[in-house]
KEKE-3310 file (N, C-alpha, C; in steps of 0.2 Angstrom, whole numbers, plus 5000, padded with zeros to 4 digits):
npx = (5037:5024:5008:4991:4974:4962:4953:4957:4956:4962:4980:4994:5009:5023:5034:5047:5059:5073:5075:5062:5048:5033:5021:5011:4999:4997:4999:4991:4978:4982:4980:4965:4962:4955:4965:4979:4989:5004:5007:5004:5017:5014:5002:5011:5020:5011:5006:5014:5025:5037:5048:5048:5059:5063:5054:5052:5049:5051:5045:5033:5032:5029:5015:5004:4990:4987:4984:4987:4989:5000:5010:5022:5033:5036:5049:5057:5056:5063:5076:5094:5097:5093:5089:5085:5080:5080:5069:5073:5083:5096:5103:5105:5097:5103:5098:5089:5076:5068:5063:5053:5041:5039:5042:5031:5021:5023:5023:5007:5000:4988:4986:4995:5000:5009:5017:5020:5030:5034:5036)
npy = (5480:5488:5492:5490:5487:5482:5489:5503:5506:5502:5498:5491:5489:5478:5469:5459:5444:5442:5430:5425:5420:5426:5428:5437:5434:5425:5437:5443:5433:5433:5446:5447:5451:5452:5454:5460:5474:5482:5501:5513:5527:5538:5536:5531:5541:5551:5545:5539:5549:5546:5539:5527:5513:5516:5511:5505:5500:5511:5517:5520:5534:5544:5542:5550:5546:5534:5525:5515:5497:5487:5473:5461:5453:5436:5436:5446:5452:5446:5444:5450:5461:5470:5477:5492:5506:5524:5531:5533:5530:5529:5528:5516:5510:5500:5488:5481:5469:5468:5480:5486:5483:5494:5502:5505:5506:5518:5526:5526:5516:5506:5496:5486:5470:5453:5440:5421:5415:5402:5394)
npz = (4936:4928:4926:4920:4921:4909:4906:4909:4922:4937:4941:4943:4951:4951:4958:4957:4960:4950:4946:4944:4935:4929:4918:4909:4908:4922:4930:4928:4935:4948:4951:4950:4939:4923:4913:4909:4904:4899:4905:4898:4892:4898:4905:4916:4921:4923:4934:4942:4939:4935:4920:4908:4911:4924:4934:4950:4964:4973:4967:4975:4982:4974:4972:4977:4975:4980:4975:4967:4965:4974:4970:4977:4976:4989:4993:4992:5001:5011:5009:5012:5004:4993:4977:4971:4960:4962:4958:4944:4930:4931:4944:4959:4975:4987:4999:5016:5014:5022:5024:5016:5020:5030:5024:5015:5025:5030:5020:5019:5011:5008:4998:4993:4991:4996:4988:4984:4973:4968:4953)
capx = (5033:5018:5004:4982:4970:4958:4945:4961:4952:4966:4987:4996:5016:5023:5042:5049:5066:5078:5074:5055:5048:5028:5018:5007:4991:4998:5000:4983:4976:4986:4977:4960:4959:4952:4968:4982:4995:5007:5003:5007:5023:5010:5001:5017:5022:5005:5003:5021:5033:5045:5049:5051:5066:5064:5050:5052:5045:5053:5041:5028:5035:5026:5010:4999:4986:4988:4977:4991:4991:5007:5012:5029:5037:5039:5057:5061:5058:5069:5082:5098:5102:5087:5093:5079:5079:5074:5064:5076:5086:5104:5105:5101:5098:5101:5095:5087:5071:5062:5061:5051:5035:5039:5038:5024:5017:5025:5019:5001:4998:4984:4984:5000:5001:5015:5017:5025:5028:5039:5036)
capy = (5481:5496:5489:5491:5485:5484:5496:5509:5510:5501:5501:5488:5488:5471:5470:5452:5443:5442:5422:5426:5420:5428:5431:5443:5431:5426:5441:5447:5430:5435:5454:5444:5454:5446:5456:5465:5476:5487:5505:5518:5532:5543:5534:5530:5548:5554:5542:5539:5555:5544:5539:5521:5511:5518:5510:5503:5498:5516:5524:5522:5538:5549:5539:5555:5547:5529:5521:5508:5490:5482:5465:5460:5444:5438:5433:5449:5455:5442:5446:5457:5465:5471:5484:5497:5513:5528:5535:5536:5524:5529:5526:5512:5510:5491:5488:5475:5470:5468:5490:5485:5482:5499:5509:5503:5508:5526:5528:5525:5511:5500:5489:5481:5461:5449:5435:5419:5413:5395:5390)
capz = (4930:4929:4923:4921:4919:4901:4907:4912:4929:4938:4939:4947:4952:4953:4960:4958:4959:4944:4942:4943:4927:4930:4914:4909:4911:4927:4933:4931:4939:4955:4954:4949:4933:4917:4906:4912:4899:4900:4904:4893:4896:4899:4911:4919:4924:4927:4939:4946:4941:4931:4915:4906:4916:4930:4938:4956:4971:4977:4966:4979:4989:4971:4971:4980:4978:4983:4969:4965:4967:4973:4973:4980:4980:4998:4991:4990:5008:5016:5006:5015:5001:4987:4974:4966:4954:4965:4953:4941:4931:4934:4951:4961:4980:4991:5004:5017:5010:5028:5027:5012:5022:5034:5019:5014:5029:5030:5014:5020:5007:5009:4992:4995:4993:4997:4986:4985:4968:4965:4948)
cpx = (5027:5016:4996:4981:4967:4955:4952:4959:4956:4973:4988:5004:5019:5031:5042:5056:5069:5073:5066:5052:5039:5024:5013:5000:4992:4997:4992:4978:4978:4983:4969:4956:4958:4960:4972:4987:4998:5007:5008:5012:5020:5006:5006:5020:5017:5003:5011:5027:5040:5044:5051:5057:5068:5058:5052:5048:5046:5048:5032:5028:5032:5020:5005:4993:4981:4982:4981:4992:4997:5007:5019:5031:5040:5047:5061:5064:5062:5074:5086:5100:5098:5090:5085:5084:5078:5074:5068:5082:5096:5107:5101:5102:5097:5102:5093:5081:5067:5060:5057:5041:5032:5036:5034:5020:5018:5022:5012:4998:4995:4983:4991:4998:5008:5011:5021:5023:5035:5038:5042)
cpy = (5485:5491:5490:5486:5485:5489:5502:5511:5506:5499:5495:5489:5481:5474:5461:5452:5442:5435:5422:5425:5422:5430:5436:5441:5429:5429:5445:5439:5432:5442:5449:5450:5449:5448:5461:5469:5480:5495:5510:5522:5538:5540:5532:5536:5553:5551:5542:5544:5550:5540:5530:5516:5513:5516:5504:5501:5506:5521:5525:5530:5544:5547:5543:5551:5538:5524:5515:5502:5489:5477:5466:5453:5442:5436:5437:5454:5454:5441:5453:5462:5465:5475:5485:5502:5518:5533:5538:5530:5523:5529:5520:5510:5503:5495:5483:5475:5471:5477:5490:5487:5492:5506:5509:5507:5517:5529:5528:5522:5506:5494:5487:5474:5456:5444:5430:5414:5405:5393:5394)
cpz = (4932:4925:4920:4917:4911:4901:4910:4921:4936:4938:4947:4945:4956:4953:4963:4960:4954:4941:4940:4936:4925:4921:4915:4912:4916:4932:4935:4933:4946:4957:4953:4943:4926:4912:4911:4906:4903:4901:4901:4900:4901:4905:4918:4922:4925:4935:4946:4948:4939:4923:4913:4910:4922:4934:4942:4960:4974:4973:4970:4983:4982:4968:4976:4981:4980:4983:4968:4968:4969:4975:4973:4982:4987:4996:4994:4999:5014:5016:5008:5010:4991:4985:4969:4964:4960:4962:4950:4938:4930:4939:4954:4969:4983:4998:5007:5015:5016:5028:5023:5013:5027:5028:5017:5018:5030:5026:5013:5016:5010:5005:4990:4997:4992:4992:4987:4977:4965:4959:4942)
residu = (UNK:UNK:UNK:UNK:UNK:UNK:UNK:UNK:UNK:UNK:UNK:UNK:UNK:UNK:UNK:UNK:UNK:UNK:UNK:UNK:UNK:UNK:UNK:UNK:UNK:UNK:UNK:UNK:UNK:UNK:UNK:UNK:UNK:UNK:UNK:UNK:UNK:UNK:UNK:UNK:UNK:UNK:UNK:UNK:UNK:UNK:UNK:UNK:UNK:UNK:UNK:UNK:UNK:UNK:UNK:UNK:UNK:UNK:UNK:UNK:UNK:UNK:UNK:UNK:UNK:UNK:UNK:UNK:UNK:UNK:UNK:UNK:UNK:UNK:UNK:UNK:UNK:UNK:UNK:UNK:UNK:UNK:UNK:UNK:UNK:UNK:UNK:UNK:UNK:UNK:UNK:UNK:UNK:UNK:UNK:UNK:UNK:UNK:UNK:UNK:UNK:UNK:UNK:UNK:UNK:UNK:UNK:UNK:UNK:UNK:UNK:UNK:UNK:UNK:UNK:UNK:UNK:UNK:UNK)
# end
């Protein structure tokens, strides 16, 4: 889920599990914002380079300028066999989640956080 902020002056990307049941007020406790929504199509392809249903965790790789938040369920990382979008939503690539963290780092992301969420 693409997200912001109320003041538009921050964008987070949350990448959960299927069963994961996360609210919207939830979610922006977990970023420590007072109000999270939905970000527009437009801020979605300004920022990312994709279009509605195609948003991923793989769309870190058109995030130039590496303003985005991600949260990432640690679920998702220990799991052999995660399936994304890449950046696009007709195809979709699995994988093991552990590479998860590498990209991250290839990708020179430094606002990356692991979660762990049971409820």
């Amino acid at each position: 889920m693409f997200l912001r902020n109320k003041k538009k002056s921050a964008s987070y990307l949350f990448s959960v599990t299927e069963e994961c049941s996360l609210t919207l007020k939830q979610m922006s406790e977990l970023t420590g914002e007072n109000k999270l929504s939905f970000a527009s199509k437009e801020e979605l392809f300004t920022k990312l380079k994709v279009e509605p249903g195609a948003v991923s965790l793989l769309n870190v790789l058109n995030d130039e300028r590496k303003t985005i938040h991600y949260f990432i369920e640690k679920k998702i990382v220990n799991h052999p066999a995660v399936a994304f979008h890449p950046n696009r939503n007709d195809q979709t690539l699995v994988f093991h989640g552990e590479i998860i963290p590498k990209l991250m780092n290839y990708c020179q992301v430094t606002h990356y956080h692991m979660f762990e969420w049971n409820h």
